[in-house]
C-alpha positions as CSV (number, residue, x, y, z in Angstrom):
1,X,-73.2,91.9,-26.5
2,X,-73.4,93.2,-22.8
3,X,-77.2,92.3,-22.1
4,X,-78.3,90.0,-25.1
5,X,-76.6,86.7,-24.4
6,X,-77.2,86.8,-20.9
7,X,-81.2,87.9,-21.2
8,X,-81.7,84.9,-23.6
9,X,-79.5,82.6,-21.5
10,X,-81.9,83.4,-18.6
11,X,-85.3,83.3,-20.8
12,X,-84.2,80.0,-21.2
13,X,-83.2,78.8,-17.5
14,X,-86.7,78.6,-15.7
15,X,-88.4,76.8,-18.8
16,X,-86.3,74.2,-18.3
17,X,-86.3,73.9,-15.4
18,X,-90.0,74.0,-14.7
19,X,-90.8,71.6,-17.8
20,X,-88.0,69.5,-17.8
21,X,-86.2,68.8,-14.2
22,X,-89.3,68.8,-12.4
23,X,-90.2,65.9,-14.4
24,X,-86.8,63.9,-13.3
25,X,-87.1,65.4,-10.3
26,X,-90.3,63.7,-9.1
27,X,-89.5,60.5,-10.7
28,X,-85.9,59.9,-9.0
29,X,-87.8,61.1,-5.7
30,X,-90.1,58.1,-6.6
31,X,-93.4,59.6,-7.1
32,X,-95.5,57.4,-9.2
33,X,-95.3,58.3,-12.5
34,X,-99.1,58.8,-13.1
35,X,-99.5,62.0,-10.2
36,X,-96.1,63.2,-11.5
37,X,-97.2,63.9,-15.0
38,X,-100.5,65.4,-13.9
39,X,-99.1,67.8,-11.7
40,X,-96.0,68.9,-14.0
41,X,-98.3,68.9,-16.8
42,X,-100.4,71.7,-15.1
43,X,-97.0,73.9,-14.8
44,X,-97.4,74.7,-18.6
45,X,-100.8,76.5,-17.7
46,X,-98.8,79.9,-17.3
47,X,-97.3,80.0,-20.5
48,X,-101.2,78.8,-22.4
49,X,-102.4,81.7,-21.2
50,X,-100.0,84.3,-21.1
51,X,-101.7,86.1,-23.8
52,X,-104.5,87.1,-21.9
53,X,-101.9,89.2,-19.4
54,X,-99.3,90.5,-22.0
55,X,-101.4,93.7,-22.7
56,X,-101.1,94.8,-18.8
57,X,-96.9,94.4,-19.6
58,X,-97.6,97.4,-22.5
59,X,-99.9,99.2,-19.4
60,X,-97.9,99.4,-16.7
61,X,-94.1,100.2,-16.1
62,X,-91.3,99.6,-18.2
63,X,-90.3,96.3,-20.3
64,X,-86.8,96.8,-18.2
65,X,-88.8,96.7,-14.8
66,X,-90.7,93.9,-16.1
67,X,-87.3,91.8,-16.6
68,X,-85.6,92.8,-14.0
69,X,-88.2,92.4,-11.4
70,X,-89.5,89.0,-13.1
71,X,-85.8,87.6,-12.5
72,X,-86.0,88.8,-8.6
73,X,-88.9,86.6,-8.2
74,X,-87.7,83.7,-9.5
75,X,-83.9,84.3,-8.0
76,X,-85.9,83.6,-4.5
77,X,-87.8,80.9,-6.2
78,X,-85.1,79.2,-6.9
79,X,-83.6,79.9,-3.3
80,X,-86.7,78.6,-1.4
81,X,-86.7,75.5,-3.8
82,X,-83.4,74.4,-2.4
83,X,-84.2,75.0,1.1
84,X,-87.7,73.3,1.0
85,X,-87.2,70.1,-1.7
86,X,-88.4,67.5,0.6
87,X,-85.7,64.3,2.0
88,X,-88.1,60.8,1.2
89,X,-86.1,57.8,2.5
90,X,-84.4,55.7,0.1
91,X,-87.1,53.2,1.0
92,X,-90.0,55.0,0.8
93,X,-88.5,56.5,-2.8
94,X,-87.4,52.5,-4.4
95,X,-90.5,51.5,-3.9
96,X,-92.0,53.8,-6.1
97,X,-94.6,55.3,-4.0
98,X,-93.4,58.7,-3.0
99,X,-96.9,60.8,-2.2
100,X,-96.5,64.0,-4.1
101,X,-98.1,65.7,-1.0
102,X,-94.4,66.1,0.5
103,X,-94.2,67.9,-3.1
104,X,-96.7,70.5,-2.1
105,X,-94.7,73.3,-1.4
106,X,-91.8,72.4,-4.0
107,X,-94.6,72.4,-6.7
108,X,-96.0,75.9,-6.0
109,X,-92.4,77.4,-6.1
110,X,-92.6,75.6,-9.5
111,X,-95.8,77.6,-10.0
112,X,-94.4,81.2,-9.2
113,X,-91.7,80.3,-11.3
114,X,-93.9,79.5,-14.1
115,X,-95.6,82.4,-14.2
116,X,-92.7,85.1,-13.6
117,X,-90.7,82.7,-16.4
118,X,-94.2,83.4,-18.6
119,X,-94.7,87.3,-17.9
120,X,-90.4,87.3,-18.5
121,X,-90.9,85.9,-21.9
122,X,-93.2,88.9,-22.9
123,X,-91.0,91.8,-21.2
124,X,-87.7,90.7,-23.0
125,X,-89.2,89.6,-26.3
126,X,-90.8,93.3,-26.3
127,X,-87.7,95.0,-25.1
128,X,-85.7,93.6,-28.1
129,X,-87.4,94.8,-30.3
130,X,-88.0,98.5,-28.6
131,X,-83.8,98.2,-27.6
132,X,-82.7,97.6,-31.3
133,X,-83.2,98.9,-34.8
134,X,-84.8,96.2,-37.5
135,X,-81.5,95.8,-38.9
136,X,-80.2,95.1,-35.5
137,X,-83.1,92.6,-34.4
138,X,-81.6,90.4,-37.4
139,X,-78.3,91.0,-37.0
140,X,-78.6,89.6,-33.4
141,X,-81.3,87.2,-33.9
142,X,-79.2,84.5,-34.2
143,X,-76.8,85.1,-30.7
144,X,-80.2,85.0,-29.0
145,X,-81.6,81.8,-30.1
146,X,-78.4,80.4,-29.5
147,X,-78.0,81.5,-25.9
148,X,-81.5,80.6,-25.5
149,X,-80.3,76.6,-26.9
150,X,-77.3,76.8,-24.7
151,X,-79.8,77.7,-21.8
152,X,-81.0,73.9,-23.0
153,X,-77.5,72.2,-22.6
154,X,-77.3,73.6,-18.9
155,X,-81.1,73.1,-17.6
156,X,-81.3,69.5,-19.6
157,X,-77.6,68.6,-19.5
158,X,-75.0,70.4,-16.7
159,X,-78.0,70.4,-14.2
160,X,-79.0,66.7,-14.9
161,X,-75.2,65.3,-14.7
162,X,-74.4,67.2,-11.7
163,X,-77.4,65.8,-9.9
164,X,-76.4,62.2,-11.3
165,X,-72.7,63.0,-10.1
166,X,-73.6,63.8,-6.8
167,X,-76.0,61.2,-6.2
168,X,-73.4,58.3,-7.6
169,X,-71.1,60.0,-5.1
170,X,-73.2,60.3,-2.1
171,X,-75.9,58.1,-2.6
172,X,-78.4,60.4,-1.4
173,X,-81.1,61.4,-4.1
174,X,-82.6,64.1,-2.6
175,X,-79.3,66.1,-1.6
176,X,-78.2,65.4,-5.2
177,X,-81.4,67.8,-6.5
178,X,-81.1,70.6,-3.4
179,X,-77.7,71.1,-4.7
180,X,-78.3,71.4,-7.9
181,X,-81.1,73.7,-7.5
182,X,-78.2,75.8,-5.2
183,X,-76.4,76.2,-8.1
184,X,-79.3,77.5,-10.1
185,X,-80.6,79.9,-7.7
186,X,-76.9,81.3,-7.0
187,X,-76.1,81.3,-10.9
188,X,-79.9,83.5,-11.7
189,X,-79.1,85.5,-8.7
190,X,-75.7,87.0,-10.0
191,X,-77.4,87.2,-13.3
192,X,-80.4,89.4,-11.8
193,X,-77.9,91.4,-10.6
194,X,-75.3,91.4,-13.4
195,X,-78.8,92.6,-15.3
196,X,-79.4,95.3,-12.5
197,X,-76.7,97.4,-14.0
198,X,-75.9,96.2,-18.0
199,X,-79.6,96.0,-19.2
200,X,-79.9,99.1,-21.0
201,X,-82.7,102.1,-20.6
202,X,-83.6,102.8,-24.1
203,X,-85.8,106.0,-24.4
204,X,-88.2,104.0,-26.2
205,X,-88.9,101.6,-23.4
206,X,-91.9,103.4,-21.5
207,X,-95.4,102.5,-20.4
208,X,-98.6,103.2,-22.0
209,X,-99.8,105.1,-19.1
210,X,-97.0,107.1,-18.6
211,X,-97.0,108.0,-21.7
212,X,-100.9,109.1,-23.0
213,X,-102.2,109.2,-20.2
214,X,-103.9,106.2,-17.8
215,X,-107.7,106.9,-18.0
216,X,-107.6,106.8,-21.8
217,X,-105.2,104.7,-22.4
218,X,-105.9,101.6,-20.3
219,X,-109.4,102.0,-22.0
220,X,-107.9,101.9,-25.3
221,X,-105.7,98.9,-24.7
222,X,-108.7,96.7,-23.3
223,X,-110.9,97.4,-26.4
224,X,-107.8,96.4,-28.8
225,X,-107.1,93.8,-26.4
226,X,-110.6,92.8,-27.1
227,X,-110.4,93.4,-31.1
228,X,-107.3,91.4,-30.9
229,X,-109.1,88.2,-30.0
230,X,-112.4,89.0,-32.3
231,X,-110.4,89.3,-35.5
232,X,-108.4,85.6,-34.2
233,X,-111.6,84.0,-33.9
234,X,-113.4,84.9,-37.0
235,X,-110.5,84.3,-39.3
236,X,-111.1,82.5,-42.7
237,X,-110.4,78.3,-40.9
238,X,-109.4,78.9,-38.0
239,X,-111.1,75.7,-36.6
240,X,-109.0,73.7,-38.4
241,X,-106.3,75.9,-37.8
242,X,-107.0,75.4,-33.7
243,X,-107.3,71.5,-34.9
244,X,-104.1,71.5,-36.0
245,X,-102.3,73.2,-33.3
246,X,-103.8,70.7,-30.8
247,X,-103.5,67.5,-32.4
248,X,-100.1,67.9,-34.8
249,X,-98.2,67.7,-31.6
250,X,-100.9,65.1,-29.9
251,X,-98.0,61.8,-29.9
252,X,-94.9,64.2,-28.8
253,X,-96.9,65.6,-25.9
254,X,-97.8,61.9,-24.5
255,X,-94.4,60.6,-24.9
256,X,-92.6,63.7,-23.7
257,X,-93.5,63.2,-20.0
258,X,-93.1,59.7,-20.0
259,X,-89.7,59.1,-22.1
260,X,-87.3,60.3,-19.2
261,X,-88.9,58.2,-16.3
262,X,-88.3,55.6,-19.1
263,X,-84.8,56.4,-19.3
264,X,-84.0,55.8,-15.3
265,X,-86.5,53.3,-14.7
266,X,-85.2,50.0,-13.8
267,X,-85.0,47.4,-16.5
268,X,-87.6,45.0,-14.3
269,X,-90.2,47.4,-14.3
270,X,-90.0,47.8,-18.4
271,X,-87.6,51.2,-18.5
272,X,-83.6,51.4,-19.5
273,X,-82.1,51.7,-16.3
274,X,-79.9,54.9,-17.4
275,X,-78.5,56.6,-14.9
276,X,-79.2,60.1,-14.0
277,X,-75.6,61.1,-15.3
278,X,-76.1,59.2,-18.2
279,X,-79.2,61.0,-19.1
280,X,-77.7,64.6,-18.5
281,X,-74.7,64.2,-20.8
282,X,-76.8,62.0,-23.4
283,X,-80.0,64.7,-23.6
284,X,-77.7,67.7,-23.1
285,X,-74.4,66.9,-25.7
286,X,-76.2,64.7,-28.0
287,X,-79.5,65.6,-27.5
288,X,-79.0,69.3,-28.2
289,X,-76.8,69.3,-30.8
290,X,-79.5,67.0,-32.9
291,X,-82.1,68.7,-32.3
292,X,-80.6,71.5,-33.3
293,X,-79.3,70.7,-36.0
294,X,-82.8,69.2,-37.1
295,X,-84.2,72.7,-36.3
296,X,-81.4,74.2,-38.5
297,X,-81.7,71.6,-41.6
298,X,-86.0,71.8,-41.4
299,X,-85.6,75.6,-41.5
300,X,-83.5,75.2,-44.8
301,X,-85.7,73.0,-46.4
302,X,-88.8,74.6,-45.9
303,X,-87.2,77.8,-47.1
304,X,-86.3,76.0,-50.3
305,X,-89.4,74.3,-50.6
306,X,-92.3,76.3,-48.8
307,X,-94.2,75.3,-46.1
308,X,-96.9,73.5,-48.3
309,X,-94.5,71.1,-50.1
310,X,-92.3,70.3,-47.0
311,X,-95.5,69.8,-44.8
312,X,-95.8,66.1,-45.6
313,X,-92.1,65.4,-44.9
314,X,-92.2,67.0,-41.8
315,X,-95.1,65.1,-40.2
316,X,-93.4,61.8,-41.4
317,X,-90.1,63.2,-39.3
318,X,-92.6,63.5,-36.3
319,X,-93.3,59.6,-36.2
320,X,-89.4,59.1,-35.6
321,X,-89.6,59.9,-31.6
322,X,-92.6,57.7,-31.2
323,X,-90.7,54.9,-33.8
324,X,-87.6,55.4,-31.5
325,X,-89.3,54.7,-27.7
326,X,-91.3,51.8,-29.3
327,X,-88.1,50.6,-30.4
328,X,-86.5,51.1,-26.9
329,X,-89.1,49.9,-24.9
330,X,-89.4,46.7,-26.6
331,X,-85.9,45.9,-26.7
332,X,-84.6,47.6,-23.8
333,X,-81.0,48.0,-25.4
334,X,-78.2,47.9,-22.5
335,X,-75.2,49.2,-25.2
336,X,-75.0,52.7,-24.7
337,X,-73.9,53.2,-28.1
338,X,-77.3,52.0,-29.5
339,X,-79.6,54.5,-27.2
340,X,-77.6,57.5,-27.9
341,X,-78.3,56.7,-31.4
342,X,-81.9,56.0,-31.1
343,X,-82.3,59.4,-29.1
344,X,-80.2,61.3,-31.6
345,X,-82.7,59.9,-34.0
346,X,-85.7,60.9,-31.7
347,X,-84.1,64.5,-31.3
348,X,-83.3,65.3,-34.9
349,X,-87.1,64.0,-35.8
350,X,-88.3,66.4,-33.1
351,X,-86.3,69.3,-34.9
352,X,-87.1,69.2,-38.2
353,X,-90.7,67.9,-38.0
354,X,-91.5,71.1,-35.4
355,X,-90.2,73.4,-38.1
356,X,-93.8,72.9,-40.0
357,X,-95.5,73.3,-36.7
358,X,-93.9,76.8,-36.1
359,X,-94.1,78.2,-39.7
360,X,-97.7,77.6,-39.6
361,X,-98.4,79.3,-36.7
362,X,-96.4,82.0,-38.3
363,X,-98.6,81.5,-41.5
364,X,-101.9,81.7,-39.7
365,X,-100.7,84.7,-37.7
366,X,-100.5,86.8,-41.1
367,X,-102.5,89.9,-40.8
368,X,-103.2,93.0,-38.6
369,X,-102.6,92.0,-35.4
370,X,-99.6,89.4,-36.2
371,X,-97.8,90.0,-32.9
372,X,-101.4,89.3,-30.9
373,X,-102.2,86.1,-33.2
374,X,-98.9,84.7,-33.0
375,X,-99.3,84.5,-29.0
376,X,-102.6,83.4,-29.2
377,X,-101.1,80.0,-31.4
378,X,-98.9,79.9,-28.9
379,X,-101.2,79.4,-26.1
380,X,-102.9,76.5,-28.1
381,X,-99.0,75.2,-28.5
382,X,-99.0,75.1,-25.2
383,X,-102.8,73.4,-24.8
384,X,-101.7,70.7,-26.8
385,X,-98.6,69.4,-24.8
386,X,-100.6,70.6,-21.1
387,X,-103.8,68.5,-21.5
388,X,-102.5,64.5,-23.0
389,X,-98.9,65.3,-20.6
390,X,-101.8,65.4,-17.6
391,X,-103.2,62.2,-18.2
392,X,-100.0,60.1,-19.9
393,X,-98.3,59.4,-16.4
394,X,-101.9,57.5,-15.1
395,X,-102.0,55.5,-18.6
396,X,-98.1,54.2,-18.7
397,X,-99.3,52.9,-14.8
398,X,-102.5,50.9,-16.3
399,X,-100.9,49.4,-19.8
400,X,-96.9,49.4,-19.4
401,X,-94.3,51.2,-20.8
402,X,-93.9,49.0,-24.0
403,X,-98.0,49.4,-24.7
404,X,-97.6,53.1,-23.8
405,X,-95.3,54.0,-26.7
406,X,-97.4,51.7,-29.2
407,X,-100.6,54.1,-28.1
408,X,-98.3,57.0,-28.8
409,X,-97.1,55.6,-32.3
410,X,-100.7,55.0,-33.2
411,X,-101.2,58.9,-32.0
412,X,-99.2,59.6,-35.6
413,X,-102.6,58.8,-36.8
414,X,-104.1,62.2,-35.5
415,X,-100.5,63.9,-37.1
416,X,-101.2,62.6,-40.4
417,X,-105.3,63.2,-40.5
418,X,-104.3,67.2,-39.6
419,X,-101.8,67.1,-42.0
420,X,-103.8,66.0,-45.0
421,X,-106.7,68.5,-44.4
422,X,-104.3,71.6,-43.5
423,X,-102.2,70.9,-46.7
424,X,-104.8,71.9,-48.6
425,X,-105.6,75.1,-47.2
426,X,-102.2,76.6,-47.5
427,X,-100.7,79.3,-49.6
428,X,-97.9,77.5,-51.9
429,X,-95.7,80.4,-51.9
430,X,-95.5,80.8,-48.7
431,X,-92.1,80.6,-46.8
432,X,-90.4,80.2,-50.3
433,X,-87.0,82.0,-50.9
């Protein structure tokens, strides 16, 4: 209770913030939207490729001193963010044009962060399970997805609103984000430190040199590393499998970059006109708790079900989102009643549609190396959302944000084509009760 809370709770911090408030960072600065989803599209590359580093994690120190010195890094990441987020002029940032040159510096803290967030991910997912028991791991499985959620209400919710706050008080855009990004780097500081001391030292937590010996050992590991990815790529489909994982996600991972510059863009130039306020409490209360619940109810079903005969349902729920912004974008609703609605709509679509994405994954990781597979899927999770998020920015610029979303609804295509030819592959027992 002393360490898990808080180690998922700060699992969670950086990915939001490198994914998520950069991305309504850049656009309330008033960088054009097309550089701004290129750029914070390329901060994903860390986590697609983590797998190839998460051996050295097993070679070298401990799982502790992974943690513990991954959250130092990004403590003074976070610290040199807010003394060196650039000041635009409110003239230079309404008219849209901000260069993302003045972003230079701000963006490669975003890097380092992305990368110590990445190489954290491994350490603490590896120290849980070396920490606890199996029956413990389940037992607590729960308080750390939930800490790891509630790391989602602050990064897409508290963080957003007080930025909005600040800048409806002060009128000043770019003090509104240095504070806010004070108030992250002093909140992960006190929890590096709180860490320093509560983190536990479990006897089990060692490295593989220290233990067998380096000459060996490192040897071993790179030929396993090596048999880890053979034994990926020469499984029974995986090029539809690889397929899937790219393209199941392909209308989410266009319209995820572009639907919060939607949100705060003005009504003349196509968006909503929300403010940043708005956004924080709207993505962060209502937001959350449908996607959550999404998550929770698509878990159930597929449980009941198995993943073969909920597959189908879930891809439908996956055309919601893109249903939603087309929707929005067309009518441009002003009553706040009517978007929260539509994005609770988008959100619980979102969470139970990604349950089929992640229980395949699982299903496709079945085997020797389940741990190793698992992380490889996850790098082409992460390929999928990195490589359309790079270009969406540059085509909202050349079509609008109304045409935008129609692209992205007729993306659902690419969903349902997947769909078809994975649902035939797939064991019908699995996931059942």
């Amino acid at each position: 209770m002393f360490w898990i809370p808080t180690l998922y709770f700060a699992q969670g911090i950086p990915y939001f913030i490198v994914n998520n408030i950069s991305v309504l960072m850049l656009a309330k600065m008033g960088v054009p939207n097309g550089q701004m989803a290129l750029f914070t599209s390329l901060l994903y590359l860390p986590w697609m490729i983590k797998p190839f580093w998460s051996p050295f994690i097993d070679i070298v120190k401990t799982k502790r001193w992974w943690i513990l010195a991954m959250q130092l890094v990004m403590s003074a990441a976070f610290i040199l963010l807010t003394l060196t987020v650039p000041a635009p002029d409110a003239t230079t940032i309404a008219s849209g044009q901000t260069p993302i040159s003045l972003f230079y510096i701000t963006l490669m803290l975003f890097v380092v962060t992305a990368f110590a967030s990445a190489t954290h991910d491994i350490a603490a997912d590896g120290f849980y399970m070396l920490a606890l028991t199996q029956s413990q791991q389940a037992a607590w499985v729960g308080w750390r997805s939930t800490f790891y959620r509630l790391a989602s209400i602050f990064g897409q919710g508290v963080l957003v609103w007080i930025a909005g706050t600040i800048e409806k008080e002060s009128d000043d855009i770019p003090m509104s984000w240095r504070i806010t990004l004070l108030v992250t780097a002093l909140l992960f500081s006190s929890i590096t430190i709180y860490h320093t001391f509560f983190i536990p030292r479990p006897a089990s937590d060692t490295s593989v040199i220290a233990t067998e010996g380096e000459t060996v050992n490192a040897t071993t590991i790179f030929s396993e590393f090596a048999r880890t990815f053979k034994t990926y790529f020469t499984k029974p489909g995986v090029l539809l499998a690889i397929v899937f994982m790219l393209l199941y996600r392909l209308p989410e991972a266009f319209l995820i970059k572009m639907c919060t510059p939607f949100l705060v863009a003005a009504q003349e130039k196509g968006g909503l006109g929300l403010s940043t306020q708005d956004v924080g409490w709207i993505y962060g209360g209502v937001g959350v708790f449908f996607l959550t619940a999404g998550g929770i109810l698509g878990g159930t079903y597929a449980s009941k079900l198995g993943l073969k005969k909920s597959l189908w349902m879930m891809a439908g729920f996956m055309t919601l989102p893109c249903a939603t912004f087309v929707y929005l974008s067309m009518f441009q609703p002003t009553n706040i009643l009517a978007i929260c609605a539509s994005l609770a709509i988008e959100q619980f679509g979102y969470g139970f549609g990604f349950t089929a994405y992640m229980l395949y994954m699982m299903y496709f990781s079945e085997g020797e190396f389940k741990t190793s597979h698992y992380a490889i899927c996850t790098a082409f999770m992460a390929a999928s959302m990195l490589l359309p998020g790079m270009v969406a920015g540059y085509i909202q610029e050349a079509i609008g944000y109304s045409n935008f979303f129609l692209m992205v609804m007729a993306c659902c295509i690419a969903t349902l084509v997947v769909t078809y030819f994975v649902d035939r592959k797939i064991d019908p027992n699995y996931g059942k009760k």
